[in-house]
C-alpha positions in Angstrom: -34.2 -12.4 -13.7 -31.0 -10.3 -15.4 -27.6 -9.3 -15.2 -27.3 -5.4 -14.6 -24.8 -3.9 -15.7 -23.5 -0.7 -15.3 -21.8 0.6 -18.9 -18.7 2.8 -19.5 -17.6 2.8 -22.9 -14.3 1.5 -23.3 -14.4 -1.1 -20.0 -15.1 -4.4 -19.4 -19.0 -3.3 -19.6 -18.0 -3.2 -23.8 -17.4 -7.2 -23.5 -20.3 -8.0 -20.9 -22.8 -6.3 -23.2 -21.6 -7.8 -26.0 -21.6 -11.3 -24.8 -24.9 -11.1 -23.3 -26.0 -9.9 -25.8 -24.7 -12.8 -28.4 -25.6 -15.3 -26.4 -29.4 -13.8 -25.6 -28.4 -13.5 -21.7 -31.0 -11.2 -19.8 -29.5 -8.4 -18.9 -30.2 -4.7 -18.4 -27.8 -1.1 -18.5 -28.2 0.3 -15.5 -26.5 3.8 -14.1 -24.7 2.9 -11.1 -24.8 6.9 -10.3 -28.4 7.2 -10.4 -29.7 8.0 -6.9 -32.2 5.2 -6.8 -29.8 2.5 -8.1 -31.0 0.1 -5.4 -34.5 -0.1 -6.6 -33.5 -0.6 -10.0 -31.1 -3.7 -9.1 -33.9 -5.2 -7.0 -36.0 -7.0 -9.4 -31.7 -8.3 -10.8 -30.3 -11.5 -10.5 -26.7 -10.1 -10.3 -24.8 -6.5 -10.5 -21.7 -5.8 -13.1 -19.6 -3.0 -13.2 -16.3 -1.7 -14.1 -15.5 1.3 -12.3 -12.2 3.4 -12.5 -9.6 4.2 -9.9 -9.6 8.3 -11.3 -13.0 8.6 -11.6 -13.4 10.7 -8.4 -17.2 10.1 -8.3 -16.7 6.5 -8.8 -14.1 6.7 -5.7 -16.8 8.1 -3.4 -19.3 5.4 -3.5 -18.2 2.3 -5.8 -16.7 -0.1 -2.9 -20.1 1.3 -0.4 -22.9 0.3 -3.1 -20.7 -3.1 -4.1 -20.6 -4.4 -0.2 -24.6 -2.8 0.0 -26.0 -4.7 -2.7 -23.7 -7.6 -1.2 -26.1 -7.4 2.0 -29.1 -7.4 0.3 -27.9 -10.9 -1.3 -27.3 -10.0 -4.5 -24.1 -11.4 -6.5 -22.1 -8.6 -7.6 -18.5 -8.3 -10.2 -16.8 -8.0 -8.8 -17.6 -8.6 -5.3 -16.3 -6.7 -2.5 -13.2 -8.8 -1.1 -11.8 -7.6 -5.1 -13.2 -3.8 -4.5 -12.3 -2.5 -0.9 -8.2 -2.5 -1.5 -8.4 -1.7 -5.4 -6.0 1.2 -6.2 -4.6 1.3 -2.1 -1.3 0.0 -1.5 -1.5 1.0 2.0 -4.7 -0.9 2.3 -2.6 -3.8 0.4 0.2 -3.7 2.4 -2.2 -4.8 5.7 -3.9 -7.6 3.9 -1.4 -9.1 2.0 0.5 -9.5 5.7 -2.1 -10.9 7.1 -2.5 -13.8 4.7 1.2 -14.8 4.6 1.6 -13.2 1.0 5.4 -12.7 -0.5 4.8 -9.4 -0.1 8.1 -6.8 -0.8 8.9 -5.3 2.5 7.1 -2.1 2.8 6.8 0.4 5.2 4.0 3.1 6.3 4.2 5.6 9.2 1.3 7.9 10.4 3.9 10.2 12.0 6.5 12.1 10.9 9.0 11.5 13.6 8.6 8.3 13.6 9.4 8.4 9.4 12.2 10.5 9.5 13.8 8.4 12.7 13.4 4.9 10.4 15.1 6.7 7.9 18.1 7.5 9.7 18.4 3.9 10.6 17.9 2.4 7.0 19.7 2.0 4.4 19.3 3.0 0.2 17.9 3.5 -2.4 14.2 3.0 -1.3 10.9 3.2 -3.6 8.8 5.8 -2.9 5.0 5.5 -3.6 1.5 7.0 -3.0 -1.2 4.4 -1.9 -3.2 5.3 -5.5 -1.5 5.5 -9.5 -1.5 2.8 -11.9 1.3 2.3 -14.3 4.0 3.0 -12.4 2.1 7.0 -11.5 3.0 8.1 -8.3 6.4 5.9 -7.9 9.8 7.2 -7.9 13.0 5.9 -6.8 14.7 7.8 -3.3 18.4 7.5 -3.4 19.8 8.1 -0.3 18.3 10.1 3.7 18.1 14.0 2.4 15.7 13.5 -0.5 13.4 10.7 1.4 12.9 13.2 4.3 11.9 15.9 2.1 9.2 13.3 0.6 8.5 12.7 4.5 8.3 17.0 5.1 6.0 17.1 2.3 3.7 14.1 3.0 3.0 16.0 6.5 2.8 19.5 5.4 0.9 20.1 2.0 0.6 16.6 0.7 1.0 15.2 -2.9 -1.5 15.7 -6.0 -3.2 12.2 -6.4 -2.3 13.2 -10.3 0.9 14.2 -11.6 -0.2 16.5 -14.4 3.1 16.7 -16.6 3.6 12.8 -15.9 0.0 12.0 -16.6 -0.1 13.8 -19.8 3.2 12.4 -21.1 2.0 8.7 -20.4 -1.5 9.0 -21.8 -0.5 11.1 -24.9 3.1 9.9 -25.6 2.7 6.0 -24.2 -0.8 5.3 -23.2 -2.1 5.9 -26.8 -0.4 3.9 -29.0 -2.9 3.4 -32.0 -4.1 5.9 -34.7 -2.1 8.7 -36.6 0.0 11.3 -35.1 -2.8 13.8 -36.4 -5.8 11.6 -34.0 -3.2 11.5 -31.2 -3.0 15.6 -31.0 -6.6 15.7 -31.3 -7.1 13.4 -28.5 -4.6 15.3 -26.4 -6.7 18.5 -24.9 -9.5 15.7 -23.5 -6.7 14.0 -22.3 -5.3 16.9 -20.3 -9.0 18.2 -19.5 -9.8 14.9 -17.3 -6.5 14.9 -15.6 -7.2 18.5 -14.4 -10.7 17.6 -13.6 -9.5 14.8 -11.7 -7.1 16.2 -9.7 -9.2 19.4 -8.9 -12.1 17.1 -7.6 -9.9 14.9 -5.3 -8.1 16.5 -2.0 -4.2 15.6 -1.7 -2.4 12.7 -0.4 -1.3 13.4 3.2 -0.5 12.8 6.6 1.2 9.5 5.9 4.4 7.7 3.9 4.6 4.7 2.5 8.3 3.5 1.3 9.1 -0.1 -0.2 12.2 -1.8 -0.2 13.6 -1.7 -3.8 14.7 -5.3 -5.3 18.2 -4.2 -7.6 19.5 -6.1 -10.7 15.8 -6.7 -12.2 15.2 -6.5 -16.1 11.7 -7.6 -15.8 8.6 -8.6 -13.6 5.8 -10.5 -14.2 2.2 -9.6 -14.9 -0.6 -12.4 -14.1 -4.0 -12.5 -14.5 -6.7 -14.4 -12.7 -10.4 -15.4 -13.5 -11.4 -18.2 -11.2 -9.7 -21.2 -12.0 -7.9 -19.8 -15.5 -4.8 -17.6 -15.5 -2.8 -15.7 -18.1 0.2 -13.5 -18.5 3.6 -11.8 -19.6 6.9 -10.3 -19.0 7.7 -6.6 -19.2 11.1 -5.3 -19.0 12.3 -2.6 -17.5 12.1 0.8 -19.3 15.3 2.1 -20.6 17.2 4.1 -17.5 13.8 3.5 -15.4 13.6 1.2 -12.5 10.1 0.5 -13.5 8.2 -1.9 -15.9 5.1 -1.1 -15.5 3.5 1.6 -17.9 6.1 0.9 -20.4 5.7 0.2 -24.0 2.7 -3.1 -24.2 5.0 -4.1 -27.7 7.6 -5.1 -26.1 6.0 -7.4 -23.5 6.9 -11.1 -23.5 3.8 -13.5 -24.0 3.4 -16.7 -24.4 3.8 -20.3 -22.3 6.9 -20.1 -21.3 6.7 -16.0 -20.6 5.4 -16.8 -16.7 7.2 -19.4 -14.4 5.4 -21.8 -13.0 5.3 -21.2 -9.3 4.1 -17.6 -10.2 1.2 -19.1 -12.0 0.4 -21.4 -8.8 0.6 -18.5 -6.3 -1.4 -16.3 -8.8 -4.4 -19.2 -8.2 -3.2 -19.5 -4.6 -3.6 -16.0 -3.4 -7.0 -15.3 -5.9 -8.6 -18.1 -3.6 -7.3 -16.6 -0.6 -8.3 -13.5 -0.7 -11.4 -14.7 -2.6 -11.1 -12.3 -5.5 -13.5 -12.3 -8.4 -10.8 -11.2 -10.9 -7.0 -10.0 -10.1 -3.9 -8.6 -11.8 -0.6 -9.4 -9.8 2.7 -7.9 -10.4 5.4 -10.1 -9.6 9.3 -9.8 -9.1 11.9 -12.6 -9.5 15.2 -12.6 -8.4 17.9 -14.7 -9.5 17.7 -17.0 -6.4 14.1 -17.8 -7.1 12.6 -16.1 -4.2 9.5 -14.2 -5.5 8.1 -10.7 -4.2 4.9 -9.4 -4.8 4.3 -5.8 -5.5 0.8 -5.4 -5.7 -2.9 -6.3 -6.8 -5.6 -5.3 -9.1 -9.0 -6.3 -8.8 -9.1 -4.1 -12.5 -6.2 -4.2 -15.5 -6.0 -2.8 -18.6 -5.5 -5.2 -21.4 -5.1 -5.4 -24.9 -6.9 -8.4 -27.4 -3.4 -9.2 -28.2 -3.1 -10.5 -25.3 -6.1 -12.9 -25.3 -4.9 -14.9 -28.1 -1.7 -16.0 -26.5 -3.5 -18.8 -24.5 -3.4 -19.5 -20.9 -3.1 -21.2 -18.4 -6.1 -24.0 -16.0 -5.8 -24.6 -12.5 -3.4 -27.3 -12.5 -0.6 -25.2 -14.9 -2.2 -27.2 -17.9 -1.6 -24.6 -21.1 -4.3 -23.7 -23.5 -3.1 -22.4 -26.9 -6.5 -21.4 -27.4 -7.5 -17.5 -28.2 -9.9 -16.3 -25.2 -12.3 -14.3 -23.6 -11.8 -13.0 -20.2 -14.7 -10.9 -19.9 -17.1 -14.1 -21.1 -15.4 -16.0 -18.1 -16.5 -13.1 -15.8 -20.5 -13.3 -17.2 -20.2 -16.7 -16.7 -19.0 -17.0 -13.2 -21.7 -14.3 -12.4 -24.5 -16.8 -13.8 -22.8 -19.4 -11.5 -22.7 -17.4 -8.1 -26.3 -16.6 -9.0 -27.5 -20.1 -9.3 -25.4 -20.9 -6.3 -27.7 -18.3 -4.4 -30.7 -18.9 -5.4 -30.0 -22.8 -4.7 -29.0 -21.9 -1.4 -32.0 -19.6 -0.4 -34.2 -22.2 -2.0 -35.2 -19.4 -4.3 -36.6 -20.5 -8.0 -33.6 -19.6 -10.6 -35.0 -19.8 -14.7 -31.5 -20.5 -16.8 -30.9 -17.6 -19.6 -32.4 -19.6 -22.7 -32.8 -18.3 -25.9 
């Protein structure tokens, strides 16, 4: 029995592979788009795979083939409690309710009346977001009643682009790339701009709803944490220079380190990861000078940089490791684990990996 895995250069497939590989774990590349996917999972002991929130083909079948391969009892990474609200605030918003999360007070409407009559009655500024973006795409602060009922015109008339295309270029070519000469970064760019065009042709408009959030003033930072099972790491990122926003900003200026995340952040990081039973999360977290804590959203995906990894973490019980790490060996690992777990509970024979 194996691990499939479904590779995309430049994910978490890159680590999977890798560790499987250097630690002679079974394990097969499998296309996740081929049309008979299912059969070639069947003979698998487990299912891996990384997919992204732009990749519009991903977007049309990922979360269905995760909860299907679920029902045929096969462990998957990660599993579908991560993947059905990745990239969907709206979808967040519901959720994180339900469980008694310190979610920031958000609100959605359906209808524009009913949006533009809130809005009369509230008070500014308000953020403004799309229910898809990561880093900070798709967010923009609404200062006062006119310019959030034009948002609320335009979310029931024509919509909004899933992609901004001058945005998306500027943060992928002027912040998103920050390694390699100025020379690699201009030959990079056309690809760049070819797959946000792509992407935004191939997906149909965000409409017919609005979704505004309450904005939290006099914050320089929030908090980034990351969760694999029962370990948990993190940093500070400050707010960008007249922005409203951390996230997306520069990665060299974000704090790391033991003392970079509070400790009740840390505990509610492991608190709500075992609630909402999620194989892997990214939380962003706000702070205010009274203590009370606001969470703005969750990530069953994050981008990362090996930097990161070697500024230790954090156990279950807020214990800090100075060690250097591996998330993505965690991840194979807890695969391996669910999968003896099912076969021992379906009384099914289970060989360990062995060399």
């Amino acid at each position: 029995m194996s691990i499939a895995i479904h590779h995309r250069k430049g994910s978490f497939s890159d680590y999977w592979i890798e560790y499987c590989q250097e630690n002679q774990i079974p394990h097969k590349v499998v296309n996740a788009y081929d049309s008979d996917i299912i059969q070639q999972i069947k003979d698998c002991s487990a299912f891996m795979w990384h997919w992204h929130q732009s990749d519009p083909k991903a977007i049309l079948f990922a979360r269905q083939l995760i909860y299907s391969l679920e029902m045929m009892g096969i462990p998957v990474f990660p599993n579908a409690n991560t993947c059905w609200h990745f990239d969907d605030k709206v979808g967040q918003k519901y959720l994180l309710e339900a469980v008694g999360a310190p979610l920031a007070p958000c609100y959605v409407f359906y209808d524009r009346k009913q949006a533009l009559d809130w809005i009369d009655g509230t008070d500014f500024p308000k953020v403004f977001k799309l229910r898809g973006g990561a880093g900070s795409q798709n967010v923009r602060l609404v200062n006062n009643r006119t310019a959030a009922k034009k948002l609320v015109n335009q979310a029931f008339s024509k919509g909004f682009p899933v992609t901004q295309v001058f945005s998306d270029v500027r943060n992928k070519v002027s912040l998103g790339i920050k390694k390699g000469t100025l020379l690699q970064k201009i030959r990079r760019s056309p690809k760049t701009i070819h797959n946000i065009l792509s992407n935004r042709k191939s997906r149909s408009r965000e409409k017919g709803y609005v979704y505004f959030q309450e904005f939290i003033p006099k914050l320089d930072r929030d908090y980034r944490t990351k969760v694999v099972k029962d370990k948990c790491w993190g940093y500070q990122r400050p707010v960008g220079d007249r922005d409203f926003r951390a996230s997306g900003g520069d990665k060299d200026n974000y704090r790391q380190g033991r003392k970079a995340i509070p400790k009740d952040i840390i505990q509610l990081s492991f608190d709500l990861s075992d609630k909402l039973s999620l194989s892997t999360a990214a939380f962003d977290f706000l702070k205010e000078k009274d203590g009370t804590i606001w969470l703005v959203e969750v990530s069953g995906f994050w981008g990362f940089s090996q930097k990161q990894h070697q500024q230790g973490y954090w156990g279950r019980n807020c214990d800090w490791n100075e060690n250097e790490f591996n998330p993505f060996a965690w991840m194979v690992e807890n695969v391996l684990e669910n999968t003896r777990l099912h076969h021992a509970r379906s009384d099914q024979p289970f060989a360990e990996p062995h060399c």
